[in-house]
C-alpha positions in Angstrom: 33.3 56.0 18.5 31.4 58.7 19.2 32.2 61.2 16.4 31.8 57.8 14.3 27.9 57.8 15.6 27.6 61.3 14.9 28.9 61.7 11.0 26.1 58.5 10.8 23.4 59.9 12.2 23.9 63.0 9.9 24.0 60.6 7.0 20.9 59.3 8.3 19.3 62.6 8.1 17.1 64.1 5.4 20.5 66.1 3.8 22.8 63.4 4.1 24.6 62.3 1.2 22.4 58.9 0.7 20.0 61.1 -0.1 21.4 63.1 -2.9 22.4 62.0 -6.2 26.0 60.3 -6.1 27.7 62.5 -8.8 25.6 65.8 -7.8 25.7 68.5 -10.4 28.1 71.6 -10.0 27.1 74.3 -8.6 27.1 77.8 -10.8 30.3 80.4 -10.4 28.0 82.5 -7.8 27.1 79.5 -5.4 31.0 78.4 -5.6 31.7 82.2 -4.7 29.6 82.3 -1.9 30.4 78.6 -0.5 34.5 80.1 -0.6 33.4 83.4 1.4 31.9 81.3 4.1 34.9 78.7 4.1 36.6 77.9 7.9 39.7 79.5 5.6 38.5 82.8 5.4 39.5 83.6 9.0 43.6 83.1 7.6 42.6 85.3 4.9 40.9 88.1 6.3 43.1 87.5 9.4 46.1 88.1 6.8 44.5 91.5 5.0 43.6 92.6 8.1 47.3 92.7 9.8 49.1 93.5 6.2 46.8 96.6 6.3 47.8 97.4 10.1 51.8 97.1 8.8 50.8 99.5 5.5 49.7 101.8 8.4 52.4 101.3 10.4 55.3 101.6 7.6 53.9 104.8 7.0 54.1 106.1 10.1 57.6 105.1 10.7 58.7 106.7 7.2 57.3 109.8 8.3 58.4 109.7 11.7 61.8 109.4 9.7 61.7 112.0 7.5 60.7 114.4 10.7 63.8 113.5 12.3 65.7 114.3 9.6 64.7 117.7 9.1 65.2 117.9 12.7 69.1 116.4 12.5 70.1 119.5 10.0 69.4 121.9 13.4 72.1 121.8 15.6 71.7 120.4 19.0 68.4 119.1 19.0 68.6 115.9 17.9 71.5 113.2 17.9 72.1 111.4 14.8 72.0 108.2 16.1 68.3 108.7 17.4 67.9 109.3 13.7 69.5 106.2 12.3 67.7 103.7 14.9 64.5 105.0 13.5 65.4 104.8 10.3 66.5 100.9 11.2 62.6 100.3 11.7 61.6 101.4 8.2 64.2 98.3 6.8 62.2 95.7 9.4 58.9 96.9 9.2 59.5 96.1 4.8 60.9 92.9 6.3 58.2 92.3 8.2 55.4 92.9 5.1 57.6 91.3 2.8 57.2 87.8 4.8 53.7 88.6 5.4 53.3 88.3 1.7 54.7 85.1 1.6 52.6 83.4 4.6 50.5 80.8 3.9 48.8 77.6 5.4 50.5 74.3 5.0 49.8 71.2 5.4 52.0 68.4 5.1 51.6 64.8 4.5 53.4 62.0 5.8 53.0 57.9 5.7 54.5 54.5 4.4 55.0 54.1 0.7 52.0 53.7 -1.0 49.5 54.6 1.3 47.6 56.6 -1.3 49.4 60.6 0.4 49.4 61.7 -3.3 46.2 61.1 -4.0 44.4 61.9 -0.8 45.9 65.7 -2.3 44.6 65.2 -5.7 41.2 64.4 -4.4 41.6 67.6 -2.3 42.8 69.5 -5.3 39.9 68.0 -7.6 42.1 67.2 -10.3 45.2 64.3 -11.0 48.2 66.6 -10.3 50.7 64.3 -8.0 52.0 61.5 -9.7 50.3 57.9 -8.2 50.3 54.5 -8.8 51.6 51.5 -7.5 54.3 50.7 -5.2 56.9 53.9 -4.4 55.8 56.5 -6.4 56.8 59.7 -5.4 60.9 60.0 -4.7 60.9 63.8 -3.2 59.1 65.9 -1.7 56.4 67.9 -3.7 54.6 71.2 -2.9 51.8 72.4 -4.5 50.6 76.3 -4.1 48.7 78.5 -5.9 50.4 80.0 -9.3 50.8 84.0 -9.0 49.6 83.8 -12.5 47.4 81.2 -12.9 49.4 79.7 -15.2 50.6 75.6 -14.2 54.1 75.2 -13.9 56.9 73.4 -11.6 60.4 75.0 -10.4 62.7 72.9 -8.9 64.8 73.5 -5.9 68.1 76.1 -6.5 66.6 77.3 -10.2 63.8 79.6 -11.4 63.5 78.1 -14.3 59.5 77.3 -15.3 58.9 73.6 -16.5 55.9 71.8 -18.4 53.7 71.1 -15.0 53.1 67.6 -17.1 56.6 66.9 -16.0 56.3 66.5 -12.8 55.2 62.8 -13.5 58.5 62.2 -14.5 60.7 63.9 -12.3 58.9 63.0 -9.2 58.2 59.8 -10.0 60.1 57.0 -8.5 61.1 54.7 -11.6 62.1 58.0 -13.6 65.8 57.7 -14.8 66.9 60.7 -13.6 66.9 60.2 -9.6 66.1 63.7 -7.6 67.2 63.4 -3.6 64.5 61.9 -1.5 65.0 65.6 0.6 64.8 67.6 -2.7 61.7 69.9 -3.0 60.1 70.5 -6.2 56.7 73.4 -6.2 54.3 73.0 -8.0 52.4 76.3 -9.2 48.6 75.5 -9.9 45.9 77.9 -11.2 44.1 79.5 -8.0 40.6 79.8 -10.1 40.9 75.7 -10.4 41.1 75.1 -6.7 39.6 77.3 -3.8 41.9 75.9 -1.1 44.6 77.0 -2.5 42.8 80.4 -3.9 42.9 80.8 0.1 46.5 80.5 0.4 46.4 76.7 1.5 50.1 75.1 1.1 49.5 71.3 0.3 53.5 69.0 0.9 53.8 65.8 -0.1 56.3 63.5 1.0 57.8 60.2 -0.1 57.4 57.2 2.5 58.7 57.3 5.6 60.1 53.8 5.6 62.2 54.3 1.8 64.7 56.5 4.2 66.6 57.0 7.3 67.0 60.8 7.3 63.6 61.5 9.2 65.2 64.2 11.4 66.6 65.9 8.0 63.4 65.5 6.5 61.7 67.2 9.5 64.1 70.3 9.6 64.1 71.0 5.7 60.0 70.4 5.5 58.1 70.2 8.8 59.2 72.7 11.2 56.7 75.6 9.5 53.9 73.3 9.1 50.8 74.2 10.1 48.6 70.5 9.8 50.1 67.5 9.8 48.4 64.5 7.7 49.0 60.9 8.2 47.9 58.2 5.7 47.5 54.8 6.7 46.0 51.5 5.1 43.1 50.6 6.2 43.7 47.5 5.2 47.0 46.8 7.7 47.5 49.1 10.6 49.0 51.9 12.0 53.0 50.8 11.5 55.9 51.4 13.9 57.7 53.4 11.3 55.1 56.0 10.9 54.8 56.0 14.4 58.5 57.0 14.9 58.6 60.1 12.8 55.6 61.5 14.0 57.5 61.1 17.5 60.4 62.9 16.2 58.0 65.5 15.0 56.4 65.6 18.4 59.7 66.2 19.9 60.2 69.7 17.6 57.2 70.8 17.4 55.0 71.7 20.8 51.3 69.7 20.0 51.3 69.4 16.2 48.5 69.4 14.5 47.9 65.5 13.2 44.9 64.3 11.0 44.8 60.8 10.7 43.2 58.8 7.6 42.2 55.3 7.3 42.8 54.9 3.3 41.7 52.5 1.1 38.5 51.7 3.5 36.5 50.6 0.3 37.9 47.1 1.1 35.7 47.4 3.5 33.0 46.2 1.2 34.3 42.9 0.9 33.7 41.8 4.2 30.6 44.0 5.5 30.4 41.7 8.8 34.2 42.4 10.2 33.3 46.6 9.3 32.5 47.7 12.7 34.8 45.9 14.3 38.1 46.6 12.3 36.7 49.9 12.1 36.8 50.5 16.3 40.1 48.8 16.1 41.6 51.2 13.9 39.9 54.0 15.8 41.1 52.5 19.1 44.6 52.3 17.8 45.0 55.5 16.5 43.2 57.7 19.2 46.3 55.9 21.7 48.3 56.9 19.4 47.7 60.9 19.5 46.0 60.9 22.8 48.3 58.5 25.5 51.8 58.2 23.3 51.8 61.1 21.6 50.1 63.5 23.6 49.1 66.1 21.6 44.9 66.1 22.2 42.4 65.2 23.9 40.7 62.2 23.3 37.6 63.7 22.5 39.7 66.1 20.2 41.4 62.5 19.1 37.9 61.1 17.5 37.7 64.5 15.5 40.8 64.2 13.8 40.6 60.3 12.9 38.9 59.4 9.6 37.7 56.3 7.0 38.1 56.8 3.5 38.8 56.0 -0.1 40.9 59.1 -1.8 40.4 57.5 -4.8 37.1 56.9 -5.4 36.7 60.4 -3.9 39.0 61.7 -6.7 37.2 59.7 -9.6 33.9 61.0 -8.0 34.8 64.7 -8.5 36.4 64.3 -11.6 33.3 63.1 -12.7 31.7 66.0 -11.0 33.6 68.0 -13.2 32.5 66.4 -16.5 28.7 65.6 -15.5 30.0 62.2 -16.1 29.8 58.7 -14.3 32.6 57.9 -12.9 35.1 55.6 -14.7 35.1 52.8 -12.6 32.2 50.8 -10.5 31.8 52.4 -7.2 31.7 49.6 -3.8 28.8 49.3 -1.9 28.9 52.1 1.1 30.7 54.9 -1.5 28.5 57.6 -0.6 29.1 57.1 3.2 32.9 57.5 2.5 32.7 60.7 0.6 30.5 62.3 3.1 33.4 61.4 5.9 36.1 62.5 3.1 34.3 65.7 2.5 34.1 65.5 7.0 37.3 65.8 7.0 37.8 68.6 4.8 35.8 71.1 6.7 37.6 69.9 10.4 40.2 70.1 8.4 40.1 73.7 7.0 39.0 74.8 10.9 42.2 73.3 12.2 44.4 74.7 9.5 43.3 78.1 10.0 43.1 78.7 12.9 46.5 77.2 14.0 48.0 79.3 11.0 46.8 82.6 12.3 48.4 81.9 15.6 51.4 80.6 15.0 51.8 83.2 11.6 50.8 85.8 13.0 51.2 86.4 16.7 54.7 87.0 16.5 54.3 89.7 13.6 51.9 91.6 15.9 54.6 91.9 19.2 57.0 92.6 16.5 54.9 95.5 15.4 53.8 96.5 18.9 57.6 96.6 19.7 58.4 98.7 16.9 55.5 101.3 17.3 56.3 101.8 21.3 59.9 102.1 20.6 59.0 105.2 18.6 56.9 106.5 20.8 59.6 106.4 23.7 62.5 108.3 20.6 59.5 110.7 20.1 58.7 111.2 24.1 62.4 111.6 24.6 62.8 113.9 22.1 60.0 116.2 23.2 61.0 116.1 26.8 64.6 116.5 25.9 
């Protein structure tokens, strides 16, 4: 409750939202430039350039180290060869090593029943209507949108390398299309980095089908959730928090030491409808949930707990910035209390991008740095040895 007193008194407050325009114009390519640079995310990114640099270093340190003990190896009895071929063992994992670097990202995965609005809590995020989302059971795999290499949109499904139309993914992904992909199937979508800053700074969004269309949770979990970073759970605001999505997110719990887990109340614009149950339903939900992560889960605090729990309507937060984009109105009527909503949508966001990175660079990174501290002193000891020798 308390966080909930906080986010109102800041809307209260001479720069809340309620007192800018609802549909505020976009800022120019410098203000978006500077807003990315000071993002929460920019401590993964420089975190990243700053240990993919230390590896350069290090690579060329062992290659040199390598070709000294060559030369060395032609003079008889100096050196044993297989001092020489150990080191040269290091160059082959320290590549290893920046190769996967390369590939390291932030990822965030999101998880609920069917039809709790997961795809378009991302779309929102992502500014644009990229995830198929409708009605009923929409999305029948699991989806993974990343920044293009290119910035060209495309999709590749799982096994090929073949580029498809990015407008396809509506069809293949989409639960009443023909052709059936396994519910445990991944498909990536590639999306231009200059249309999105999140994932400009190497943010990894997963989607996932709902968790009550299968039984095959602790598949699902191995193939999709061991290497995530955040954790995302959509609920409907206007039901509860169900036993089904409480189940996987014990099985996750179980793998994973204190996951990251962001919950969001969606769909809280039918909260309008009955402004005089709103604070009521709204501590029930935030009662509910807290127990959830804080006594049966266990994975925070409950003052961390009221940080990570959230009201809001991803689509009218997705019609509102597509209508950013335009300098138009959105499409549709907005309910009373709209502007409250986006603020605690965009509230999210920024815990959000906190959480993510920072969890990211541990977890990503930590183990790359003993690995490389391993590999420099076990030089060292060939090069100490060899000296003393």
């Amino acid at each position: 409750m308390a966080a909930y007193l906080n986010r109102t008194v800041s809307l209260m407050s001479g720069d809340g939202p309620h007192n800018r325009s609802p549909m505020p114009s976009i800022p120019d390519h410098r203000q978006i430039r500077a807003s990315a640079d000071n993002s929460p995310l920019q401590i993964f990114v420089k975190a990243k350039k700053k240990i993919n640099d230390i590896f350069a270093e290090i690579e060329d340190y062992v290659k040199d180290t390598v070709i000294y003990m060559n030369d060395l190896g032609k003079e008889p009895n100096i050196l044993e060869m297989d001092v020489v071929q150990k080191t040269q063992e290091f160059v082959k994992k320290v590549h290893g090593i920046r190769d996967v670097l390369s590939r390291d990202h932030m990822k965030v995965a999101f998880f609920g029943r069917t039809s709790n609005g997961k795809s378009t809590v991302i779309n929102a995020m992502l500014r644009d209507k990229i995830l198929p989302s409708g009605i009923g059971h929409t999305t029948n795999c699991f989806l993974q949108v990343e920044g293009s290499p290119n910035d060209e949109a495309y999709l590749v499904l799982e096994g090929t390398t073949e580029h498809c139309a990015v407008e396809s993914v509506g069809q293949l992904a989409h639960a009443l299309c023909k052709e059936k992909l396994s519910e445990s199937q991944l498909v990536k979508v590639y999306w231009p980095k200059n249309r999105c800053l999140l994932l400009r700074d190497d943010v990894v969004f997963v989607d996932s089908p709902g968790v009550d269309v299968t039984p095959n949770l602790d598949e699902w979990i191995d193939l999709h959730c061991l290497d995530a970073d955040v954790f995302v759970l959509v609920a409907n605001a206007e039901s509860t928090l169900m036993v089904t999505e409480k189940n996987f997110f014990h099985k996750v719990s179980t793998r994973l030491s204190k996951p990251n887990i962001f919950i969001l109340n969606n769909r809280w614009d039918a909260s309008a409808n009955e402004p005089e149950f709103l604070d009521q339903v709204r501590r029930q939900h935030q009662e509910r949930a807290i127990d959830f992560l804080v006594k049966e889960l266990k994975v925070c605090s409950p003052k961390e707990a009221e940080e990570r729990i959230f009201f809001i309507s991803a689509k009218e937060a997705l019609l509102a910035r597509i209508a950013e984009q335009g300098n138009t109105s959105p499409s549709m009527a907005l309910a009373d209390g709209f502007q409250n909503r986006y603020f605690e949508f965009q509230d999210f966001e920024r815990k959000f991008e906190e959480c993510i990175s920072k969890s990211a660079v541990k977890t990503k990174f930590e183990q790359h740095s003993q690995r490389g501290k391993f590999i420099t002193n076990e030089l060292r000891e060939c090069l100490d040895k060899m000296f003393n020798d």
